[in-house]
C-alpha positions in Angstrom: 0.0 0.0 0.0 1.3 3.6 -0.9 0.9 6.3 1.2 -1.4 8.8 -1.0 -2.8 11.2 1.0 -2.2 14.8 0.5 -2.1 17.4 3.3 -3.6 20.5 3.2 -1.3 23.2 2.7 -0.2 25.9 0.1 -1.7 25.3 -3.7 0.5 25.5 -6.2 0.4 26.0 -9.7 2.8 23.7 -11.6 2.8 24.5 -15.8 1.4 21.0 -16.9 1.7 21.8 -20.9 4.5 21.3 -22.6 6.4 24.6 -24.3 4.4 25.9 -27.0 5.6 24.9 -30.7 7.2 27.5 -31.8 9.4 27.8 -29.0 10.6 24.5 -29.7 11.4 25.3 -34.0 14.5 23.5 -33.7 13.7 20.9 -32.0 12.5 19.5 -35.5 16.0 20.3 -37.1 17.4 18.5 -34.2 15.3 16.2 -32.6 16.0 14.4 -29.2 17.5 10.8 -31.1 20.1 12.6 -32.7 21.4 14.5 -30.3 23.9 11.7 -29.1 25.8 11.5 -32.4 26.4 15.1 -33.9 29.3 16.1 -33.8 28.2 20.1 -31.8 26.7 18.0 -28.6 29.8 18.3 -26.6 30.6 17.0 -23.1 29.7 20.6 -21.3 26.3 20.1 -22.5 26.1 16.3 -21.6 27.5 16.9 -17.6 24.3 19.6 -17.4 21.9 16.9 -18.5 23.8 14.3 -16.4 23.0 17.3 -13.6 19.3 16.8 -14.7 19.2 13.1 -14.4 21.1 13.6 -10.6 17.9 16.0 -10.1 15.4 13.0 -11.3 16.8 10.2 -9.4 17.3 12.3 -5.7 13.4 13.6 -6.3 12.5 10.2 -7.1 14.1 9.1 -3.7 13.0 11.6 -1.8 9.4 10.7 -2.4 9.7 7.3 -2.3 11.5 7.2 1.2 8.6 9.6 2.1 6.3 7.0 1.0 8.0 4.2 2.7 8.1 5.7 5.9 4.1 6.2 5.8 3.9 3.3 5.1 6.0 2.0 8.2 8.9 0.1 5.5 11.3 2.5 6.8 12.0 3.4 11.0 11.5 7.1 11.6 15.8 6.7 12.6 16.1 5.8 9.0 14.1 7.9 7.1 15.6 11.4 9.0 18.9 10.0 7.7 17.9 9.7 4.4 15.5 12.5 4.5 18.6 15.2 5.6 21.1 13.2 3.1 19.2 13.8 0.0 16.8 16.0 0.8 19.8 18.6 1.4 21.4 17.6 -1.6 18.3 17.9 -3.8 17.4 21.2 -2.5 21.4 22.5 -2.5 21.7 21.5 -6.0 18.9 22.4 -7.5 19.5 26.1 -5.6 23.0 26.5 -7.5 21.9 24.9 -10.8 19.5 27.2 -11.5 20.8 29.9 -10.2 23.5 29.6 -12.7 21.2 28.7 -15.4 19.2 32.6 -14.2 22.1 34.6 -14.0 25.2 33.2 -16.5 23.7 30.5 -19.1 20.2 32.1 -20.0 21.5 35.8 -20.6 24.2 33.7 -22.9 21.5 31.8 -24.9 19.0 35.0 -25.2 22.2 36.5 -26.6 22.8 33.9 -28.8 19.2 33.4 -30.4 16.8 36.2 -28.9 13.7 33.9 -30.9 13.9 31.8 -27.5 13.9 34.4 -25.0 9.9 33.6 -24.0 11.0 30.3 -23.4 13.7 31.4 -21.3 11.2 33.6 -19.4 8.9 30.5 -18.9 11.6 28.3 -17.5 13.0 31.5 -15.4 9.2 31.2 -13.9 9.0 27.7 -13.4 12.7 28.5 -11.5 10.9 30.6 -9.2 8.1 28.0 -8.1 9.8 25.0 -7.6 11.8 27.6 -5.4 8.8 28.2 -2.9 8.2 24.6 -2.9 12.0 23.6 -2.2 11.8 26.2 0.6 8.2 24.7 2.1 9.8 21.6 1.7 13.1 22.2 3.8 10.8 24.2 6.5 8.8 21.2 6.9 12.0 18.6 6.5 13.7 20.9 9.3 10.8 20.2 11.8 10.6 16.6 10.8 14.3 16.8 12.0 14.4 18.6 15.1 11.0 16.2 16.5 12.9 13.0 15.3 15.4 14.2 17.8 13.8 15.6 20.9 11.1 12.8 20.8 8.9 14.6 22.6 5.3 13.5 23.8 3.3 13.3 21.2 5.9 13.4 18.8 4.9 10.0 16.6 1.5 11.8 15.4 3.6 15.2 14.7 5.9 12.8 12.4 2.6 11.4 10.3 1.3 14.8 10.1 4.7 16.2 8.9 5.7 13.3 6.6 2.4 13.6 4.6 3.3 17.3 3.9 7.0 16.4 2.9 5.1 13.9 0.4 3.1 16.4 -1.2 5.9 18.8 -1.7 8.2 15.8 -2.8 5.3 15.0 -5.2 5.2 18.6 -6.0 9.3 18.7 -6.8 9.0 15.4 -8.6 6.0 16.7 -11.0 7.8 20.3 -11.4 11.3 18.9 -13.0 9.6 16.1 -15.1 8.2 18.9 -17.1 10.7 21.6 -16.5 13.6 19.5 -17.2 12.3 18.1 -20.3 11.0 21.2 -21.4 14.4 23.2 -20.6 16.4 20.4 -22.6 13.9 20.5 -25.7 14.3 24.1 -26.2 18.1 24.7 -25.3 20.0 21.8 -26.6 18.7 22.2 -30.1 19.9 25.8 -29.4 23.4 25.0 -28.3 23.7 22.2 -31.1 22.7 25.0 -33.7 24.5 27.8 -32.6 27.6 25.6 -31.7 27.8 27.0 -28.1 29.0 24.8 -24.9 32.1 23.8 -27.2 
């Protein structure tokens, strides 16, 4: 059985559609299979989509140690190490990642092809969202934390409670950056290929 219940806290508006089509006019010219094999894909390019797989997988576990934990697979001793270990590392990544995709790589792709820069804007946007859910996320991981140590009466509830909130904003994360990321590498690696940038 999996843990589905959603607490109720903040709404938030995750962009469900896909980038319009003519944001994504090269994608034709260059789609997604051939990538791989031309000869402007270079390795700069491939480590910031291995960063977006890194983002996938630790999102992925996040939630699903959340949802083991619910579901009483995982000891509350367990689950805070895990939680702190990758939730920290998901959130810390993610922080720097796009804040150097905001301020350095962004401003050099609008220079580049100014055609692209609504998509940019769009991506900058979805930047800002997942950051209010990373930051209700750590609040709530931080209490989860500081009750796991003190153990204080009552405290087995307050986990429940709390641990169905981190699953909703781990479910949240996880839904942002499966169609951000996709989104992000369908517009900009077509870019970079073209425009022989990365190199």
């Amino acid at each position: 059985m999996t843990y589905k219940k959603e607490r109720p806290v903040k709404h938030v508006e995750i962009r469900k559609g896909p980038l319009s089509d003519e944001l994504r006019i090269l994608l034709d010219q260059y789609p997604r299979e051939a990538w791989e094999g031309h000869p402007n894909f270079k390795d700069l390019t491939r480590q910031w989509m291995r960063a977006h797989d890194m983002f996938r997988h630790l999102s992925s576990t996040v939630r699903r140690n959340t949802e083991q934990f619910l579901d009483r697979a995982k000891s509350e001793d367990d689950y805070a190490r895990r939680l702190s270990h990758y939730g920290s590392r998901l959130v810390g990544y993610l922080h720097g990642h796009h804040s150097w995709e905001d301020y350095e790589f962004f401003p050099e792709l609008s220079r580049t092809d100014s055609r692209f820069d609504r998509g940019l804007e769009i991506l900058e946007q979805d930047h800002v969202v997942l950051d209010d859910v990373l930051n209700n996320f750590t609040d709530d991981a931080h209490e989860l934390l500081q009750i796991v140590q003190q153990q204080n009466s009552g405290y087995r509830d307050k986990l429940q409670d709390i641990a169905g909130k981190l699953l909703y904003w781990s479910n949240n994360i996880e839904m942002l950056l499966d169609r951000h990321l996709a989104d992000e590498e369908d517009l900009i690696v077509p870019i970079v290929i073209h425009h022989k940038i990365r190199g």
